[in-house]
C-alpha positions in Angstrom: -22.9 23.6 27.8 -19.4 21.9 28.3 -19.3 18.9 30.4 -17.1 18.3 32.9 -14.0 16.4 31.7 -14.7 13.9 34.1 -18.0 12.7 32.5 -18.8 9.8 30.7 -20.8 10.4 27.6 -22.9 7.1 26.1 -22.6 6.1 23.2 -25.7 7.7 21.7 -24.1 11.3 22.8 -21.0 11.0 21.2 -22.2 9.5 18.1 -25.4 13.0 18.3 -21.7 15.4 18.9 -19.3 13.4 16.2 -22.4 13.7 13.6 -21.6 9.5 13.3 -23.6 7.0 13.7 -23.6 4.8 17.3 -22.3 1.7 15.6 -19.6 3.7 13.8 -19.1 4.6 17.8 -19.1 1.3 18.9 -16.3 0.2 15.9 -14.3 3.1 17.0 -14.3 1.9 20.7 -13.5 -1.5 19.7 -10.2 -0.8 18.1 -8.4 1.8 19.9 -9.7 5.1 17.9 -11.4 6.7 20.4 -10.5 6.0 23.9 -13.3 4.4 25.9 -13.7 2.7 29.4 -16.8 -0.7 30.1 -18.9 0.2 32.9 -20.8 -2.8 33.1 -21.0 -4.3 29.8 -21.3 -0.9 28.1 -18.9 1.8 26.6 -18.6 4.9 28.1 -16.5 7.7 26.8 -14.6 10.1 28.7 -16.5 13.6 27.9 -13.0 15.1 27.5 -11.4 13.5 25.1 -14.6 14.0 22.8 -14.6 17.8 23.5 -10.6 18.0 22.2 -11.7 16.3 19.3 -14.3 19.2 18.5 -12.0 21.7 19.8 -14.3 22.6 22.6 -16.9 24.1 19.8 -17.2 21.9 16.9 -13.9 23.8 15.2 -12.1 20.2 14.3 -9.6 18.1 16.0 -6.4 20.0 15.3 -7.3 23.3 17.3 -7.8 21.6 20.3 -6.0 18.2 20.4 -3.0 19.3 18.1 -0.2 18.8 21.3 3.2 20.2 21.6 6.2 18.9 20.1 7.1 16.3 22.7 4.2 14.7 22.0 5.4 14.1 18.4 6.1 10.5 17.5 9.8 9.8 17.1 11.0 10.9 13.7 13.2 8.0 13.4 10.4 5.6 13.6 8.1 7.8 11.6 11.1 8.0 8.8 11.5 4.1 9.0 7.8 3.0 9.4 6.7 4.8 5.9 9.3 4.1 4.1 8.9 0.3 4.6 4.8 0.7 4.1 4.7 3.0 1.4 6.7 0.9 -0.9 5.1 -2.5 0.4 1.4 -0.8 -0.3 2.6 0.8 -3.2 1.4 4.2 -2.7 3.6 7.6 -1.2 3.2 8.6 2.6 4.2 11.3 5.0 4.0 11.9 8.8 2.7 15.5 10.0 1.9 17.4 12.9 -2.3 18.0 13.4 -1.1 21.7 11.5 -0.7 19.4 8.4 3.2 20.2 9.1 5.1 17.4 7.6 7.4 15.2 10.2 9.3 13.3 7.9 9.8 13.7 4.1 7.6 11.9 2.0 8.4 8.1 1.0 8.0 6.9 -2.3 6.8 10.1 -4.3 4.7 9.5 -7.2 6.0 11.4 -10.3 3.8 14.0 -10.3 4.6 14.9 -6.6 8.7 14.7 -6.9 8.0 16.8 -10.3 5.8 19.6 -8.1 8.2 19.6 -4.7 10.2 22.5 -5.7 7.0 24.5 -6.7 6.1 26.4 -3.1 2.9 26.7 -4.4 2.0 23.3 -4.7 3.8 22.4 -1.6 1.5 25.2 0.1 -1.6 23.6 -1.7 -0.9 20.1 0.5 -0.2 22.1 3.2 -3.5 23.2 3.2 -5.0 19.7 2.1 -3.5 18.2 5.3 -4.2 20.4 7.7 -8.4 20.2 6.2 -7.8 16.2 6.6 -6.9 17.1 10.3 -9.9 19.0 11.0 -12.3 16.4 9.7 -14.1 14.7 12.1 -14.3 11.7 11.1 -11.8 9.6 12.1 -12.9 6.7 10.0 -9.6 6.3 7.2 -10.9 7.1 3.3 -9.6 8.4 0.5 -10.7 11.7 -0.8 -9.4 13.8 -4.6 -6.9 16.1 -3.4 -5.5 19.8 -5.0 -2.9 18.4 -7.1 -5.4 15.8 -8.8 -4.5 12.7 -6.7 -6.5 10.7 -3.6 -5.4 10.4 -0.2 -6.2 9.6 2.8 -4.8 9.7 6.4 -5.2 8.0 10.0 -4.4 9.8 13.0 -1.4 9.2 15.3 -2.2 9.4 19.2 -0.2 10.1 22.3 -2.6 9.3 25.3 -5.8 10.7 24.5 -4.6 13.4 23.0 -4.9 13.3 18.6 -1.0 14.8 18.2 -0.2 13.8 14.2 -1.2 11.7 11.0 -0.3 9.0 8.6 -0.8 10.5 5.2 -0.8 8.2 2.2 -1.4 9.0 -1.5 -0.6 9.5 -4.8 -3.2 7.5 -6.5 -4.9 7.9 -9.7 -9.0 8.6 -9.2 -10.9 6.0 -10.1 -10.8 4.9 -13.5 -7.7 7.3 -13.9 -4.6 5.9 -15.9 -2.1 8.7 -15.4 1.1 7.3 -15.5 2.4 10.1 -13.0 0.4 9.1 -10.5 -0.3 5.0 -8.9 -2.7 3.0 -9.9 -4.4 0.5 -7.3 -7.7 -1.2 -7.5 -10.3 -1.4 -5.2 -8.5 -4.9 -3.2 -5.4 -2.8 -2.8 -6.8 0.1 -1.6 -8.8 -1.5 1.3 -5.2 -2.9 2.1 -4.2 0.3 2.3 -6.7 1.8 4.4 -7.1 -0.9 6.8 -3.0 -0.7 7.0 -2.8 3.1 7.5 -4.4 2.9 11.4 -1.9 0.2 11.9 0.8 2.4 11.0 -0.7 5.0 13.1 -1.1 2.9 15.9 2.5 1.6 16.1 3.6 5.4 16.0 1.5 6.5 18.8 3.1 4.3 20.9 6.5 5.6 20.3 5.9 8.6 21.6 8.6 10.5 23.3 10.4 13.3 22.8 11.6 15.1 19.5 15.1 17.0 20.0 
């Protein structure tokens, strides 16, 4: 049965409908991912906002909580935030809407991905990467193999309470991997990258406005 979207769910509940655990919950609270209100000295979560991000029937983030295009982040800022943090953290990044749409192009490609961008089919094949990274639901940043033999992972952009795009980054060579198409990090960098990508996320979802 669907709450009201005026309940407050505890933690416990939303942890039993996200399939995360209630510390994972707690994390998530604590630094901005999920919206949450103290009653007392306890989080509550509006039931809502947790219902968009199962679509109302467990069928992902992005059916529900995609929003329209005025909810976009600005594409100047989106354009100018990657391309300063994809070649500080080394790796390549793109902005997209919650349909895995891209926003802006993508900032500092590794070779293998400036060598496919003119194949449709491979462009398709990320399409369809990114919009499966949307409908995860966990919202916990983590790199994961993707189609064209690369990681990547992604951190989502909010306006409100409402999950309207992502922060894409990737490019990198699977563990061990010495492809000299793709990057190479190791494990130090890539936690700098993760814990970067919500950052970047975060300073985008507050520039919401309109996209003309």
């Amino acid at each position: 049965m669907r709450e009201p979207a005026t309940a407050l769910l505890t933690a416990v509940q939303v942890g039993d409908l996200l399939g995360i655990d209630q510390s994972t919950v707690y994390r998530m609270a604590a630094d901005g991912r999920l919206p949450a209100v103290k009653v007392g000295r306890q989080w509550r979560f509006p039931a809502g906002v947790v219902q968009d991000l199962l679509g109302g029937s467990r069928e992902g983030p992005s059916s529900a909580a995609a929003g329209s295009r005025d909810d976009l982040p600005d594409v100047g800022a989106a354009v100018a935030a990657t391309t300063i943090a994809a070649d500080l953290l080394g790796v390549m990044m793109v902005v997209t809407d919650m349909q895995g749409r891209p926003l802006t192009p993508v900032a500092n490609p590794c070779p293998r991905f400036a060598r496919l961008a003119g194949d449709a089919e491979a462009v398709r094949a990320c399409a369809t990467e990114w919009r499966a990274l949307a409908d995860e639901l966990d919202l916990q940043p983590h790199f994961r193999p993707g189609a064209l033999g690369f990681e990547c992972a992604r951190a989502h952009i909010r306006t409100g309470d409402r999950l309207v795009g992502m922060v894409l980054a990737g490019g990198l060579a699977p563990e061990g991997g010495d492809d000299p198409d793709l990057y190479y990090l190791d494990a130090e960098a890539k936690a700098a990258v993760l814990a970067a990508l919500p950052r970047v996320a975060a300073a985008l979802s507050t520039t919401g406005m309109p996209t003309r």
